[in-house]
N, C-alpha and C positions, 0 to 999 in steps of 0.2 A: 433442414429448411424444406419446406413444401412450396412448388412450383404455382399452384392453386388448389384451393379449398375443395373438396369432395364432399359430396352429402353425406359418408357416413362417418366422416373426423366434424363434422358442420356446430353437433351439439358442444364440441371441447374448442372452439374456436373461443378465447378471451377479449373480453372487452372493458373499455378504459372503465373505473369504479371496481370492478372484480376484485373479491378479498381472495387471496390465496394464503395457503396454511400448508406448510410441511405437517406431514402426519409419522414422520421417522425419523430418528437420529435423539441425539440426547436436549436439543434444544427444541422438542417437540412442545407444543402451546406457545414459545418465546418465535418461534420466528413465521414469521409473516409478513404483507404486503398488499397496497390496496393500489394497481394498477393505475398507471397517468398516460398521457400521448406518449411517451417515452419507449412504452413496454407493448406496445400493438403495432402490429399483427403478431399474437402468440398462440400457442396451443397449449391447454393444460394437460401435466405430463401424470403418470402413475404416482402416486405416494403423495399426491398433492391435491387439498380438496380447494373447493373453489364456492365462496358465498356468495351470492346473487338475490336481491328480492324485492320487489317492483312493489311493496307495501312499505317498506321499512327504509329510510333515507340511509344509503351505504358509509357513507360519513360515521353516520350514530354506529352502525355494526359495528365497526373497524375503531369505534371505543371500546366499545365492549371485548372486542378482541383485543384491543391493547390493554384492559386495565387486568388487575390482581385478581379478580375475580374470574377471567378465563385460566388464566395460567395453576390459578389453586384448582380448580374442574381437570386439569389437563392431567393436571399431577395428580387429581384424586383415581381417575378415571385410565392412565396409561398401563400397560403391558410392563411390567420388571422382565427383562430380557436382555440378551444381548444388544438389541436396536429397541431403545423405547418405542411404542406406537399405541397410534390412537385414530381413532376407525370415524369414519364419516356418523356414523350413529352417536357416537361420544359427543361429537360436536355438533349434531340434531337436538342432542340433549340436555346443548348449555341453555341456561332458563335465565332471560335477561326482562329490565324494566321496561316498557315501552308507554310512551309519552301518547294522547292518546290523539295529537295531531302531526303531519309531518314537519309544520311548523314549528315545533317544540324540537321536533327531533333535530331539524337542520339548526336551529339556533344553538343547542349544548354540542353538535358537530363543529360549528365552526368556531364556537368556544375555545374548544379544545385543541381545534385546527392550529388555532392561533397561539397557542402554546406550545404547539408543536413544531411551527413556524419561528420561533424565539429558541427555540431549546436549540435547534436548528441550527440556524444562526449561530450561537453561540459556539456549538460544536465546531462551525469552520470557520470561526476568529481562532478558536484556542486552538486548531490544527495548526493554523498558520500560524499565532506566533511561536509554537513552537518548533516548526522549520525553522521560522527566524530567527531562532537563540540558537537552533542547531549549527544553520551557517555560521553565525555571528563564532560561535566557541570553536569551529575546523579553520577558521581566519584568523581570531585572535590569539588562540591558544598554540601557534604555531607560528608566528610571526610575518603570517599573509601580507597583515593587515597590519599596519601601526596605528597606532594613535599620534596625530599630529604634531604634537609636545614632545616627544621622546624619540631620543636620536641614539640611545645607549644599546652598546651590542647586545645581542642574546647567544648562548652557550649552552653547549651541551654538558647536561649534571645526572652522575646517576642519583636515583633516590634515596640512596644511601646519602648522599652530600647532602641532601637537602630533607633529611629530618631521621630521627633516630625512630626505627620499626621496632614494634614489641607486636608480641603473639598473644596468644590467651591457652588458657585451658578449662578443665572440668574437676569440682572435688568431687566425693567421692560419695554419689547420691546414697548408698547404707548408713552414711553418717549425718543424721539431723540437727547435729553442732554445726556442720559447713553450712547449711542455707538456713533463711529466712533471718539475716543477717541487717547489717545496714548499709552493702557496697551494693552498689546493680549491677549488676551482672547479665551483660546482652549477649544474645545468640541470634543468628542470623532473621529470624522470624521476627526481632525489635524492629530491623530494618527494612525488610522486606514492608511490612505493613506501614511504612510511614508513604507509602507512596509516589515519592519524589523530595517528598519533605527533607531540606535538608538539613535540617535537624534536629537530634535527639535529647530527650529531657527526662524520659524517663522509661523504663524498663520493664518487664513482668516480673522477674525473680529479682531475688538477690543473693549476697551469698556472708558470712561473716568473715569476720576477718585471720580465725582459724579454719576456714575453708581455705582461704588467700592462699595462707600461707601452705599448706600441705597439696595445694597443686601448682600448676604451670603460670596459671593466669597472673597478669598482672595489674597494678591500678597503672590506665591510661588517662593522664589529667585534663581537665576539663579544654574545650577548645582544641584537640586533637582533631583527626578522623581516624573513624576505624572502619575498615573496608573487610567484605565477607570474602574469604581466600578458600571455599571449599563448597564444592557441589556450585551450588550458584555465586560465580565469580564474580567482583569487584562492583558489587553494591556500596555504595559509601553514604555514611552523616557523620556530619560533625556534631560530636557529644558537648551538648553544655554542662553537662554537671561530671564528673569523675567516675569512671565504668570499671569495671573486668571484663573480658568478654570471654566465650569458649574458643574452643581449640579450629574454629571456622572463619577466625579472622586473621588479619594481618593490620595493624595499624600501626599510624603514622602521627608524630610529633612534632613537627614541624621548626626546625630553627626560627632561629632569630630574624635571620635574613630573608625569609622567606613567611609571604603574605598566606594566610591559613586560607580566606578563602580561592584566592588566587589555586593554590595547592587541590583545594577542593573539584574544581570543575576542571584543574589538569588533570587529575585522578580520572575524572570521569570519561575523557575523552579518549583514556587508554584500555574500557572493559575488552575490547577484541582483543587487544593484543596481549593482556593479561592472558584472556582464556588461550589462545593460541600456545602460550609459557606452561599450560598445565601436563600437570601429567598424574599417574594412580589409574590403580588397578579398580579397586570399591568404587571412589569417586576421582573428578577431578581435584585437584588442589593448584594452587603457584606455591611455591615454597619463598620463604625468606631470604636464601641469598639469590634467588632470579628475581626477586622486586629491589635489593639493596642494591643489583647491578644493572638495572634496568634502566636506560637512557630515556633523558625527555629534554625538550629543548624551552630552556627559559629564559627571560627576561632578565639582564644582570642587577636591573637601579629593582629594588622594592619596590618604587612610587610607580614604576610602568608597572607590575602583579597587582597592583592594590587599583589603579586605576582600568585595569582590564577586569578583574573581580565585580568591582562598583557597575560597569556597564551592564555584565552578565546579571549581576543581583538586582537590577532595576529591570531588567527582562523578565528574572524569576516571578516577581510582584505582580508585572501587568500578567501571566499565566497563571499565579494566582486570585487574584482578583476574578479573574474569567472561570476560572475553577467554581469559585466561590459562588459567582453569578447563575453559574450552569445549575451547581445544586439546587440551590434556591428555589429557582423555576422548576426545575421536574420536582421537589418536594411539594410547590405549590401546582403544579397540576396534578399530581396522585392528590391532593386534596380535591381539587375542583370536580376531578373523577367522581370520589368519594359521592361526595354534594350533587351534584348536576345528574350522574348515573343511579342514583339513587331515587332522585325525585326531592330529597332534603330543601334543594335551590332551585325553584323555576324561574327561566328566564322567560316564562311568557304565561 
């Protein structure tokens, strides 16, 4: 903190509109920011340039600096090193459209603003609801919280009691009989990429059914969950169609008594303390008798799992939905980018 300004710090003194630009690190072109009341009185620091310019509406800049065509410049133009970097001349040397009044310029600015404004928004609905589902699942999945209808005790079960766990394994990739089969066969990367989604339908590999049989793996039947038990712990989806998986999961079958999805989002509330259970030298893993004896506290009637299930998956919805929404818009302003930054679309 500076007590007051000095005339020879005077020219780095920032002011509101300022585009600043990291010129180091690996998110070099990708991170940026164009000052508001917020962020003054500042001073620009080392490794960080600053765009300024009294002919060019700063709005329109700081498009240009957000769209694909800086960040391709950035990448074309940076230093392979240890610490990417990219020099105030690199960015003297990004070559952009210019409209040829300011009035053109502030228009496709606040075009854009205004999308930016929405994407916005939307980012802090879908934050919050999903705090909301997070509390909603540390209350219900634990019996915080009841739901008004249900007066039946809850008990503790290990998860052995409440569904039969199988493992997976690997054949034996020199043999071209084991894969390209007709079982699917998931490895932790099916799951990983579904993003939340919870659930699975279909797989990259597969394996036959003399692969099946000459390894560990087994068929998990469809409406299971299988959860990742190694390197990266207790990722879960529920398989809609019939899987194997390799030697990185641990999955769960779920009885009779016991509501799959309900099962589902218990599973999930337990990733820490899975990982906590791990142990291994190479990687971590949980092994299958600390998840068969692993305590969780449920719901004795069904209809309380199935009706705490139903509230959580109408949370999941309104997050997806919002998900869905968010894409949408940033797809349709990297279009209007396109369009508008181009000159293709004038709005005036």
């Amino acid at each position: 903190h500076w007590s007051h300004i000095t005339a020879d710090i005077l020219k780095y003194v920032l002011k509101v509109g300022d585009i600043v630009i990291a010129m180091d690190g690996s998110l070099v072109g990708r991170s940026f920011a164009m000052l508001s009341d917020n962020d003054v009185p500042s001073l620009l620091l080392q490794r960080v340039a600053r765009i300024r310019s009294e002919n060019i509406v700063q709005g329109y800049l700081k498009a240009w600096i957000c769209s694909n065509y800086f960040t391709d410049h950035s990448d074309a133009v940076k230093t392979v090193t240890a610490i990417p970097h990219i020099s105030p001349a690199d960015i003297k040397a990004f070559k952009i459209a210019l409209p040829p009044t300011k009035a053109e310029q502030q228009a496709i600015a606040e075009a854009l603003g205004d999308a930016d404004a929405l994407i916005e928004s939307l980012e802090q609905l879908l934050a919050k609801k999903r705090l909301l589902k997070q509390g909603a699942m540390q209350e219900l999945l634990t019996g915080k919280r009841r739901l008004p209808r249900f007066k039946g005790d809850w008990r503790v079960r290990r998860l052995g009691e409440l569904s039969e766990i199988r493992a997976g394994g690997t054949p034996s990739t020199t043999q071209p009989q084991f894969w390209d089969g007709d079982i699917p066969w998931c490895i932790p990367t099916d799951i990983t990429k579904l993003k939340g989604n919870k659930y699975l339908t279909a797989t990259d590999r597969k394996i036959s059914h003399a692969g099946l049989k000459s390894s560990s793996a087994e068929i998990i039947p469809a409406n299971s969950i299988i959860m990742t038990s190694r390197a990266t712990i207790g990722e879960c989806a529920i398989n809609r169609i019939p899987v194997a998986t390799n030697q990185g999961f641990k999955n769960f079958i779920p009885f009779s008594d016991v509501d799959l999805e309900f099962f589902y989002y218990l599973l999930q509330t337990q990733k820490n303390k899975f990982i906590g259970l791990c142990s291994g030298s190479t990687f971590l893993e949980i092994g299958k008798i600390a998840l068969t004896l692993f305590e969780v506290y449920v719901p004795k009637e069904k209809t309380e799992q199935t009706a705490i299930a139903a509230i959580l998956a109408d949370m999941d919805l309104e997050i997806d939905a919002i998900e869905t929404q968010l894409a949408k818009t940033r797809q349709l302003k990297q279009g209007m980018m396109q369009e508008l930054l181009t000159g293709r679309i004038r709005l005036i």
